[in-house]
mmCIF file of the N, C-alpha and C atoms, coordinates in Angstrom:
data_MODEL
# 
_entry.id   MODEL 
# 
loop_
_atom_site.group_PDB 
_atom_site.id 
_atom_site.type_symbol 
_atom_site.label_atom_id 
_atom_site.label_alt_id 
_atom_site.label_comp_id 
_atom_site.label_asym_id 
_atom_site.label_entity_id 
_atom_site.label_seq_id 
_atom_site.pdbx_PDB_ins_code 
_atom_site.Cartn_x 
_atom_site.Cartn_y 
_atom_site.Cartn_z 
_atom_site.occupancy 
_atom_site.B_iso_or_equiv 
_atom_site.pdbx_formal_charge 
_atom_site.auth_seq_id 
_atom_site.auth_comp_id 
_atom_site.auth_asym_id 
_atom_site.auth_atom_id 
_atom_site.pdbx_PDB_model_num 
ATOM 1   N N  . UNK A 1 1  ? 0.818  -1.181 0.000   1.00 0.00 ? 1  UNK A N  1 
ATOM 2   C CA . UNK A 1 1  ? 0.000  0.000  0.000   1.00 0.00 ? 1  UNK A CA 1 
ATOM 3   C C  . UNK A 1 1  ? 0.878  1.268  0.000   1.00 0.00 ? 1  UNK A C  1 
ATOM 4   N N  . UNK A 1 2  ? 1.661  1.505  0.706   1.00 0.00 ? 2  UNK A N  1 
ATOM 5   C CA . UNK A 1 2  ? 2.719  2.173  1.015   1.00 0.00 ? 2  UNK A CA 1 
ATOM 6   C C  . UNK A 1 2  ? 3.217  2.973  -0.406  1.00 0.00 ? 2  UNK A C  1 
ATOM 7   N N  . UNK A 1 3  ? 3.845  1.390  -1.067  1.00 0.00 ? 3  UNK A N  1 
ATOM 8   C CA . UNK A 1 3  ? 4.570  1.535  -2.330  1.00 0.00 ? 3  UNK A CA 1 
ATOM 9   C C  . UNK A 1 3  ? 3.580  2.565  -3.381  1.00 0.00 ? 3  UNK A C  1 
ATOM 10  N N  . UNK A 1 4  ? 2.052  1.658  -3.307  1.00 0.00 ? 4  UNK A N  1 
ATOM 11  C CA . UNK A 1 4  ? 1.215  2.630  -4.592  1.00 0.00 ? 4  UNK A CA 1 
ATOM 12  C C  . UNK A 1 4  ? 1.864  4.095  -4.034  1.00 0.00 ? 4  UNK A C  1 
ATOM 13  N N  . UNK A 1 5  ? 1.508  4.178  -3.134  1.00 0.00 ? 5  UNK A N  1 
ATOM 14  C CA . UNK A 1 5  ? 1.236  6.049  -2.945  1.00 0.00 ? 5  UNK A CA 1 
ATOM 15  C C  . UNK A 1 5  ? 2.245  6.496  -2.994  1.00 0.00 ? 5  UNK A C  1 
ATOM 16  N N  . UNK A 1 6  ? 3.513  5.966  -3.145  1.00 0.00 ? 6  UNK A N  1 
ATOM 17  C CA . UNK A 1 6  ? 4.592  6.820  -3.154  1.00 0.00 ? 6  UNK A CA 1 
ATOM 18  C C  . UNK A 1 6  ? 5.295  6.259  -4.714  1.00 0.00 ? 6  UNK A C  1 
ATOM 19  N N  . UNK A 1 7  ? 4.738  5.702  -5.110  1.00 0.00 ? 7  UNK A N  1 
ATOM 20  C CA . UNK A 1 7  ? 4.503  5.515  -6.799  1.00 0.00 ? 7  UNK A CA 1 
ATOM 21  C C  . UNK A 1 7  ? 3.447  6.822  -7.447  1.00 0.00 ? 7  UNK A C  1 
ATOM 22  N N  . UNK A 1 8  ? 2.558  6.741  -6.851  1.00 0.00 ? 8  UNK A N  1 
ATOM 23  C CA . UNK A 1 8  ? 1.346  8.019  -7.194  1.00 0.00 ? 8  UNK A CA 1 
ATOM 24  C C  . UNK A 1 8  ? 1.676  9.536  -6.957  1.00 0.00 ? 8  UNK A C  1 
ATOM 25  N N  . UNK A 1 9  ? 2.714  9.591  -5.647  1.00 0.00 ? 9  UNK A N  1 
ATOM 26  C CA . UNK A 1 9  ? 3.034  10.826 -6.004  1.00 0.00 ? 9  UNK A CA 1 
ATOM 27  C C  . UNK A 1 9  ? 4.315  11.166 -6.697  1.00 0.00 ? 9  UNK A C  1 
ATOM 28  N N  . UNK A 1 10 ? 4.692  10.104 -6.708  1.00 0.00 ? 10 UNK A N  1 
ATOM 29  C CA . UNK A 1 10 ? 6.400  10.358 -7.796  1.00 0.00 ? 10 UNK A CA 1 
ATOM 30  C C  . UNK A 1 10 ? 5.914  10.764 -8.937  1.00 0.00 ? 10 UNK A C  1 
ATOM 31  N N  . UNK A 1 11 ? 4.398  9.875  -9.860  1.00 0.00 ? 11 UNK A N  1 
ATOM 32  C CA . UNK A 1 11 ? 4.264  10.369 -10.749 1.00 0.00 ? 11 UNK A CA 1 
ATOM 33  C C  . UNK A 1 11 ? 3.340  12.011 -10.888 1.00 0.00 ? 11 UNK A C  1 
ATOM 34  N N  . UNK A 1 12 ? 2.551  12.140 -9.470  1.00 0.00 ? 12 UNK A N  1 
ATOM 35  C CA . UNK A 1 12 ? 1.923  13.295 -9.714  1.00 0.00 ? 12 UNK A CA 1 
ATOM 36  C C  . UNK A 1 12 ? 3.418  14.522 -9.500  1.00 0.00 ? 12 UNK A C  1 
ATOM 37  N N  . UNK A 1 13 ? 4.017  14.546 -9.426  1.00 0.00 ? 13 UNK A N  1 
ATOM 38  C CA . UNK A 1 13 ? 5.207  15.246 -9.221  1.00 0.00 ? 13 UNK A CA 1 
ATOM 39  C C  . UNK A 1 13 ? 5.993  15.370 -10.172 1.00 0.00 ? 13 UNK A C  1 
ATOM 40  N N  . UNK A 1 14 ? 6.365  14.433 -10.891 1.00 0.00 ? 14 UNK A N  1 
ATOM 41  C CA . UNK A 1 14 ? 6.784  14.462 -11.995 1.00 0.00 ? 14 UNK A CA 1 
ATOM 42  C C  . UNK A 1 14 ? 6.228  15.110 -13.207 1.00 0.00 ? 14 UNK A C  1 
ATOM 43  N N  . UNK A 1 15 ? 4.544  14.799 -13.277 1.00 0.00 ? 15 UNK A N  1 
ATOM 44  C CA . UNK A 1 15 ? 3.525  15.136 -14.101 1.00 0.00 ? 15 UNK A CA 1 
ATOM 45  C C  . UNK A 1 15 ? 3.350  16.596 -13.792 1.00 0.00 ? 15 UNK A C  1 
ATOM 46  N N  . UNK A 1 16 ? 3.373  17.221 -12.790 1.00 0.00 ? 16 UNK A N  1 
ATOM 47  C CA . UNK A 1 16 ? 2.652  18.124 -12.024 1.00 0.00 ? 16 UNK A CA 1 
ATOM 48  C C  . UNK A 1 16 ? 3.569  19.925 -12.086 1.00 0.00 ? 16 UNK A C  1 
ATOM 49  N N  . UNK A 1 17 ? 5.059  19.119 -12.175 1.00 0.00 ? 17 UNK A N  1 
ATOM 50  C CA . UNK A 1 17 ? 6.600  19.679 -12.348 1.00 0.00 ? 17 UNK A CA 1 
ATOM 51  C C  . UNK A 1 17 ? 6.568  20.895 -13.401 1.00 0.00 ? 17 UNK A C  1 
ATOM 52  N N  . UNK A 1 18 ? 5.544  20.483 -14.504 1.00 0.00 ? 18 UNK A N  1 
ATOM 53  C CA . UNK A 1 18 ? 5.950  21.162 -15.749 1.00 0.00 ? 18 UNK A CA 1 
ATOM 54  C C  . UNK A 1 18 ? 4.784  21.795 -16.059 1.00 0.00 ? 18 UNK A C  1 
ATOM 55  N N  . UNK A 1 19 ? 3.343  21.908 -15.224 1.00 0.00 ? 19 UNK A N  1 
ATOM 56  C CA . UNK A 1 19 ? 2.255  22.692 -15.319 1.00 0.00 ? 19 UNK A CA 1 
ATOM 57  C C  . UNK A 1 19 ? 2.336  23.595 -15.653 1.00 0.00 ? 19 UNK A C  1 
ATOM 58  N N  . UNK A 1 20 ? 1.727  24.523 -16.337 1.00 0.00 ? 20 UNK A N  1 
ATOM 59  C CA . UNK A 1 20 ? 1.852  26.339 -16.643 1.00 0.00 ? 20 UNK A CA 1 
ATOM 60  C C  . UNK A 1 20 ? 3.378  26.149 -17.517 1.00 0.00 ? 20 UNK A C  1 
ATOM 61  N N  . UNK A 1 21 ? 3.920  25.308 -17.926 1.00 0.00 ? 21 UNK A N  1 
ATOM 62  C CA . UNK A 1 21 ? 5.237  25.606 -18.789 1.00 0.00 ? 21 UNK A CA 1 
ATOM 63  C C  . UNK A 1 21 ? 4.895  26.378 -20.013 1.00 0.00 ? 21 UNK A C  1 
ATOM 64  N N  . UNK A 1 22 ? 3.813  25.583 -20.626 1.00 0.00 ? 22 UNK A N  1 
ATOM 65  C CA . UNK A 1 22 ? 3.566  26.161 -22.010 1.00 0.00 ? 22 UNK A CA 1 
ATOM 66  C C  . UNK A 1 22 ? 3.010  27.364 -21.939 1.00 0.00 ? 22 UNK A C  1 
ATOM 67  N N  . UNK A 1 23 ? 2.376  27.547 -20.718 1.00 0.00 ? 23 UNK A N  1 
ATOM 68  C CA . UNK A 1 23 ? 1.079  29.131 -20.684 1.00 0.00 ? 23 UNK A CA 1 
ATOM 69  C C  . UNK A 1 23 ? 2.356  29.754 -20.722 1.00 0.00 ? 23 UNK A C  1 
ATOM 70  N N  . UNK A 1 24 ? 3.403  29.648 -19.843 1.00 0.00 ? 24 UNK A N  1 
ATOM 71  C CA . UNK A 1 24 ? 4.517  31.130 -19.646 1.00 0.00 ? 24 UNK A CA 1 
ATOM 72  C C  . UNK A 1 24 ? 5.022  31.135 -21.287 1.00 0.00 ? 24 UNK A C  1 
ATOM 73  N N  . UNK A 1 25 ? 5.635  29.880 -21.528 1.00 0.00 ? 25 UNK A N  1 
ATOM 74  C CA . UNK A 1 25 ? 6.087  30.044 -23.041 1.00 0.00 ? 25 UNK A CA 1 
ATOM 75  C C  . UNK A 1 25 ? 5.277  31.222 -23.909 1.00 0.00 ? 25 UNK A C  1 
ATOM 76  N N  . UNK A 1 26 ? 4.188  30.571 -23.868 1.00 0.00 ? 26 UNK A N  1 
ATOM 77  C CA . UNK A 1 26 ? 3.119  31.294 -24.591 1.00 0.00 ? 26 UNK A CA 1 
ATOM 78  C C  . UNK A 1 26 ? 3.185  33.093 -24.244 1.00 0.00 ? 26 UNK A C  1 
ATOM 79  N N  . UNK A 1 27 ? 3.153  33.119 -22.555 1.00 0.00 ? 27 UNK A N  1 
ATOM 80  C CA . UNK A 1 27 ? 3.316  34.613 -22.731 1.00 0.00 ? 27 UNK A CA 1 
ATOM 81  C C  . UNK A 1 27 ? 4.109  35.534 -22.678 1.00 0.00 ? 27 UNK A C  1 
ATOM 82  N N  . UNK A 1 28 ? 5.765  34.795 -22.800 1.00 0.00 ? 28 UNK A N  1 
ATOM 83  C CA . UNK A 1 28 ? 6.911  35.112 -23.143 1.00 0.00 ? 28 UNK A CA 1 
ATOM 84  C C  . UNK A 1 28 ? 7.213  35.235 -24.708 1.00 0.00 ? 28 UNK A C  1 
ATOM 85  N N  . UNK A 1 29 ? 6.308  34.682 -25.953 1.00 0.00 ? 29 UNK A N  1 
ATOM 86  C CA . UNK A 1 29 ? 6.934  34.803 -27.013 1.00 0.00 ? 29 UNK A CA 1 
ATOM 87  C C  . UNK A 1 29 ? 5.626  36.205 -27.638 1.00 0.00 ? 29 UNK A C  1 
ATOM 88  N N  . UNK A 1 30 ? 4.145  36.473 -26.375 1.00 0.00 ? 30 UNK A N  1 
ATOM 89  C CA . UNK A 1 30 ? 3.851  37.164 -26.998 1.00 0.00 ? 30 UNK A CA 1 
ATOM 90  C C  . UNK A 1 30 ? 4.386  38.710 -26.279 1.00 0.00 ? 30 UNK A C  1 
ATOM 91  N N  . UNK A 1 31 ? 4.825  38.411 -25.214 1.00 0.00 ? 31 UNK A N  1 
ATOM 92  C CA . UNK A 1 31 ? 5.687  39.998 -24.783 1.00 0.00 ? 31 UNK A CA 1 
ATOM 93  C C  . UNK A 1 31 ? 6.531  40.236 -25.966 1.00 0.00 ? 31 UNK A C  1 
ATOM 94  N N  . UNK A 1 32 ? 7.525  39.335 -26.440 1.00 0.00 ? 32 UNK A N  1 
ATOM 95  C CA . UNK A 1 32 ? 8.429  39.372 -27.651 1.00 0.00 ? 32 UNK A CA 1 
ATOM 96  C C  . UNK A 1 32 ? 7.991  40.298 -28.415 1.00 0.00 ? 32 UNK A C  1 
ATOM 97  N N  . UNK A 1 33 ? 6.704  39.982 -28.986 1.00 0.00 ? 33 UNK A N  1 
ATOM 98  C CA . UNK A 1 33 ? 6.285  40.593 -30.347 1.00 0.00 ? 33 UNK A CA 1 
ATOM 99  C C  . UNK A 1 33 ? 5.718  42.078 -29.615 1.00 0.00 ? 33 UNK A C  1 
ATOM 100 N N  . UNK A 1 34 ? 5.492  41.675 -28.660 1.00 0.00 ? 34 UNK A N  1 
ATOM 101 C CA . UNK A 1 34 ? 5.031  43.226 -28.381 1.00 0.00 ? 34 UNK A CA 1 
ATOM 102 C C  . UNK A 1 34 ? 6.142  44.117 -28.349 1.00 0.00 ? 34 UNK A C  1 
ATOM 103 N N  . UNK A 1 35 ? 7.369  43.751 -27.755 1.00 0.00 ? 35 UNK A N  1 
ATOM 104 C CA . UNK A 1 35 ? 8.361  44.923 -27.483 1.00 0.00 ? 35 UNK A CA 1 
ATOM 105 C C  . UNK A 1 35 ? 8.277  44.626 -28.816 1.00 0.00 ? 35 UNK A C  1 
ATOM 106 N N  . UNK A 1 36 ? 8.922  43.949 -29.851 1.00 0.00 ? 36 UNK A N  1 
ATOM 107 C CA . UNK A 1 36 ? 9.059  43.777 -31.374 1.00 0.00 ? 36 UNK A CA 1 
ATOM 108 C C  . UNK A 1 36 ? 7.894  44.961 -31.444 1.00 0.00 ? 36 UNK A C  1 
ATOM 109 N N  . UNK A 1 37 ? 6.335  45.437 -32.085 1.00 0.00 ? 37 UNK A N  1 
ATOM 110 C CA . UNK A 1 37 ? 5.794  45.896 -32.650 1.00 0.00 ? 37 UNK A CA 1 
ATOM 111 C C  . UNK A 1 37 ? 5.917  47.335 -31.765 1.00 0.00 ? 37 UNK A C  1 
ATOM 112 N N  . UNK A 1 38 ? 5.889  47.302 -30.688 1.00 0.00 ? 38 UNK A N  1 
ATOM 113 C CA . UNK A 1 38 ? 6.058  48.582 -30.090 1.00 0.00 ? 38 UNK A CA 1 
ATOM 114 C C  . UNK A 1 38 ? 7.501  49.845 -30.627 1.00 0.00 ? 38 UNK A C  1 
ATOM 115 N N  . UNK A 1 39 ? 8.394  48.707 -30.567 1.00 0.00 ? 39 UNK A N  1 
ATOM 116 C CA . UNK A 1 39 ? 9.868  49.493 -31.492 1.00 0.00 ? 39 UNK A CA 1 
ATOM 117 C C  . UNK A 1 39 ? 9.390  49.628 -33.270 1.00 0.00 ? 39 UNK A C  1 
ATOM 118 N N  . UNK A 1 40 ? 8.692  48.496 -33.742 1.00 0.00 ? 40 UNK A N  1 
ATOM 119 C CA . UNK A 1 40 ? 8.400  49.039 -35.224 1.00 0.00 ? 40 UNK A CA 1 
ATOM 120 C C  . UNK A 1 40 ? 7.373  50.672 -35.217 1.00 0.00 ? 40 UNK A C  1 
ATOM 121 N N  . UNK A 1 41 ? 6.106  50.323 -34.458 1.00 0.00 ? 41 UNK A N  1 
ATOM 122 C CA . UNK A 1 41 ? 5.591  51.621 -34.260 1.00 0.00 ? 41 UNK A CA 1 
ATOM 123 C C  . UNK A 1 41 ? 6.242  52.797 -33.626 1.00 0.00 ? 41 UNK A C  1 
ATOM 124 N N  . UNK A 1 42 ? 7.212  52.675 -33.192 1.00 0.00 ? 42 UNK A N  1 
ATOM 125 C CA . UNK A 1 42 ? 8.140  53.887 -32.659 1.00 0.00 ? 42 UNK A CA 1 
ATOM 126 C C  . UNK A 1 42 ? 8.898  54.947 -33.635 1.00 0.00 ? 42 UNK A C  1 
ATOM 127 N N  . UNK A 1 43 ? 9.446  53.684 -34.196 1.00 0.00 ? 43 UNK A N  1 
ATOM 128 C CA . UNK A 1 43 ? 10.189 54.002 -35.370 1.00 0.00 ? 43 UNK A CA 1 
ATOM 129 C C  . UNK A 1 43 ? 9.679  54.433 -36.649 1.00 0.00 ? 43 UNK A C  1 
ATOM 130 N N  . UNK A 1 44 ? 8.274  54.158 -37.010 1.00 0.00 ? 44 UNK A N  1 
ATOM 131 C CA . UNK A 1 44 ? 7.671  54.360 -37.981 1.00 0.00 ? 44 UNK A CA 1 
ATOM 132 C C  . UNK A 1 44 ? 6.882  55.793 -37.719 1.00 0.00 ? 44 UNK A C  1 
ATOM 133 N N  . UNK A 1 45 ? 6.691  56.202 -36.145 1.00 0.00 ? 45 UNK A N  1 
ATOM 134 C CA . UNK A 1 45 ? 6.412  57.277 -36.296 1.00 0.00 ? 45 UNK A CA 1 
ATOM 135 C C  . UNK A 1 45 ? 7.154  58.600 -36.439 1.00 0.00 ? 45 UNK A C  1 
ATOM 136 N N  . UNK A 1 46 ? 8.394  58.455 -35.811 1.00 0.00 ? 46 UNK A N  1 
ATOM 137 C CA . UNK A 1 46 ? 9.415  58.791 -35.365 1.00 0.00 ? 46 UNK A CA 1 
ATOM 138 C C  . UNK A 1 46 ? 9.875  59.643 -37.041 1.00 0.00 ? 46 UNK A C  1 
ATOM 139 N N  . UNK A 1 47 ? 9.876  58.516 -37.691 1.00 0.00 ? 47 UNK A N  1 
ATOM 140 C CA . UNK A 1 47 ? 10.759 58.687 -39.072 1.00 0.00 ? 47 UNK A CA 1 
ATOM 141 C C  . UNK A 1 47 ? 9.709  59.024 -40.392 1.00 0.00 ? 47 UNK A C  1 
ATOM 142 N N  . UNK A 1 48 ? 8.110  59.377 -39.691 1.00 0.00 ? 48 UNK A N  1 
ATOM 143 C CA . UNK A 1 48 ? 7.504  60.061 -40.484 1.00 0.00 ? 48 UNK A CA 1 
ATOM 144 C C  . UNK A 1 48 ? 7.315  58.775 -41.564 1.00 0.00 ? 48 UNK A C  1 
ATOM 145 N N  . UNK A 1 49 ? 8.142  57.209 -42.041 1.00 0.00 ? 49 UNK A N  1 
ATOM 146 C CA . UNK A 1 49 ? 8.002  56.332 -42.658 1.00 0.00 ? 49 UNK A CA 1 
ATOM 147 C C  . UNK A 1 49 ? 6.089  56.053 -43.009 1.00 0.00 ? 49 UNK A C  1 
ATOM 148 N N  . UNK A 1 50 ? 5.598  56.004 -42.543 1.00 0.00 ? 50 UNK A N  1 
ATOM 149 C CA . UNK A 1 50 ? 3.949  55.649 -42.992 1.00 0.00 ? 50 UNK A CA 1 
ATOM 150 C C  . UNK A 1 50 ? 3.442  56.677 -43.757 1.00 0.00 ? 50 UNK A C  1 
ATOM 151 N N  . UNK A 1 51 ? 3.762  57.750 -43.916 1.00 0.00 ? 51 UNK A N  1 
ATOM 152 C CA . UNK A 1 51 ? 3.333  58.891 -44.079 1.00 0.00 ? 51 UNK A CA 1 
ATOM 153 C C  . UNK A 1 51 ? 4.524  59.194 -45.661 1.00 0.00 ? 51 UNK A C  1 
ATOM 154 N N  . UNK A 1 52 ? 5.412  59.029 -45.365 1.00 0.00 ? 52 UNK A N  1 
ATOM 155 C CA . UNK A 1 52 ? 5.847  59.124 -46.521 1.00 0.00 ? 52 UNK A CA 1 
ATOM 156 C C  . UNK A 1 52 ? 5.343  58.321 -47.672 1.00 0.00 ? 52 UNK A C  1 
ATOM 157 N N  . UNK A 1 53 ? 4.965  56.836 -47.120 1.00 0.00 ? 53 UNK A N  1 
ATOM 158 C CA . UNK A 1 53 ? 4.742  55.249 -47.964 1.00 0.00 ? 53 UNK A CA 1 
ATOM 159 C C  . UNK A 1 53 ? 3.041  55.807 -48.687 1.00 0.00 ? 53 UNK A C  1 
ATOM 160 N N  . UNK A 1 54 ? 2.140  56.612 -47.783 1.00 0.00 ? 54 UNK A N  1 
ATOM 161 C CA . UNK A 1 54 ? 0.847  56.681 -47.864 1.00 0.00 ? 54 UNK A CA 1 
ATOM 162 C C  . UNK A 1 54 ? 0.692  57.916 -49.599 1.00 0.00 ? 54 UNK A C  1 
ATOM 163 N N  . UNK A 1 55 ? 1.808  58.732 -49.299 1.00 0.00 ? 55 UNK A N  1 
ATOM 164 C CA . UNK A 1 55 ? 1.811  59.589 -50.266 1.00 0.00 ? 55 UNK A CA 1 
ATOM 165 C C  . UNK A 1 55 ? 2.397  58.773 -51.346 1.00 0.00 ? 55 UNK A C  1 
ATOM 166 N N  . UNK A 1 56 ? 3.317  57.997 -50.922 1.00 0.00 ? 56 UNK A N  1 
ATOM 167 C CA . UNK A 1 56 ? 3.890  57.687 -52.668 1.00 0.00 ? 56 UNK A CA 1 
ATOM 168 C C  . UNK A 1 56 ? 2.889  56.795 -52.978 1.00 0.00 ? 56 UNK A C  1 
ATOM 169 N N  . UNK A 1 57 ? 2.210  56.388 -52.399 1.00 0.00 ? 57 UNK A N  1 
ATOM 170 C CA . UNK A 1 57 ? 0.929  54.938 -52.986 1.00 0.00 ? 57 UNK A CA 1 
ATOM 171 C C  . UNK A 1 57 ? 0.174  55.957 -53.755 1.00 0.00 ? 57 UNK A C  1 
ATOM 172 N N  . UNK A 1 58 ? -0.491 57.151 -52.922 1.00 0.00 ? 58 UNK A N  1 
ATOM 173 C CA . UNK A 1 58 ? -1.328 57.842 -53.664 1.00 0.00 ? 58 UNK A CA 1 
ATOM 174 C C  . UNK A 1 58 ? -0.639 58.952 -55.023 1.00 0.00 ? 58 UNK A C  1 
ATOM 175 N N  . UNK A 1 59 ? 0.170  59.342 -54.825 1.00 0.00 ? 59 UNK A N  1 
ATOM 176 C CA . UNK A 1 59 ? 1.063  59.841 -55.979 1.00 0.00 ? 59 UNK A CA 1 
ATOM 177 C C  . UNK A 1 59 ? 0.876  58.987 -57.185 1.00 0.00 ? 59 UNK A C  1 
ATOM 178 N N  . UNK A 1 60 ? 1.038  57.590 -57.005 1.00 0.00 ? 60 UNK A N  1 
ATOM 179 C CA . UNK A 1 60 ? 1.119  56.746 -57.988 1.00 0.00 ? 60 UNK A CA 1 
ATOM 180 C C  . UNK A 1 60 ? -0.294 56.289 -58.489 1.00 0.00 ? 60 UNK A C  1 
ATOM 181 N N  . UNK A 1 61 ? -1.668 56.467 -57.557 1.00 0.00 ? 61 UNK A N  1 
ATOM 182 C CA . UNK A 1 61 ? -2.305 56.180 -57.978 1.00 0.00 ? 61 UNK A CA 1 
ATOM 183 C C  . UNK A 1 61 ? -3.495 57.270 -58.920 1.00 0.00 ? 61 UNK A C  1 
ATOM 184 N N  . UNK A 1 62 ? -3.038 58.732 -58.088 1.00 0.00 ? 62 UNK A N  1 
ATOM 185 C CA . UNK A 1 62 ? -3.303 59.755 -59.001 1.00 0.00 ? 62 UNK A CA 1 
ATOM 186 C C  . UNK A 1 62 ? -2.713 60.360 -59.501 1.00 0.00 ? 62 UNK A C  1 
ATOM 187 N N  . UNK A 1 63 ? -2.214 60.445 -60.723 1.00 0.00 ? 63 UNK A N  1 
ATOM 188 C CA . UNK A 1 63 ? -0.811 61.345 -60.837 1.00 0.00 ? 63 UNK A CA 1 
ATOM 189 C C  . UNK A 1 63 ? -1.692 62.583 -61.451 1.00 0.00 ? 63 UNK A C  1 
ATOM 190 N N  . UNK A 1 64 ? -0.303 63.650 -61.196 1.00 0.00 ? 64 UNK A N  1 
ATOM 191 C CA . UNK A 1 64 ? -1.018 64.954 -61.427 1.00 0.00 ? 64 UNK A CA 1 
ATOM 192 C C  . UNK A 1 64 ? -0.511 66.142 -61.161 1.00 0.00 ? 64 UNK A C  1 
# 
């Protein structure tokens, strides 16, 4: 009797060890993209870049 339960918790321990691994993964690769998109939007405002891209689309699509 002994043995089960200390068979049962070796494996709930073992099993139990690596819970929430994937959730953090998960919200470690989406902080990533956030600092990632937060520096693209920085930079894109920064350098006036969208604004330049918006005029040459329309330049090209009305010329004149």
């Amino acid at each position: 009797m002994i043995v089960r339960v200390v068979a049962r918790l070796a494996r709930w321990r073992t099993h139990s060890s690596e819970a929430g691994q994937s959730t953090a993964e998960y919200a470690l690769v989406i902080l990533g993209a956030v600092a990632i998109a937060t520096l693209l939007i920085t930079w894109a405002t920064g350098s006036h870049a969208i604004s330049k891209l918006f005029d040459s689309v329309i330049d090209k699509i009305l010329p004149g």
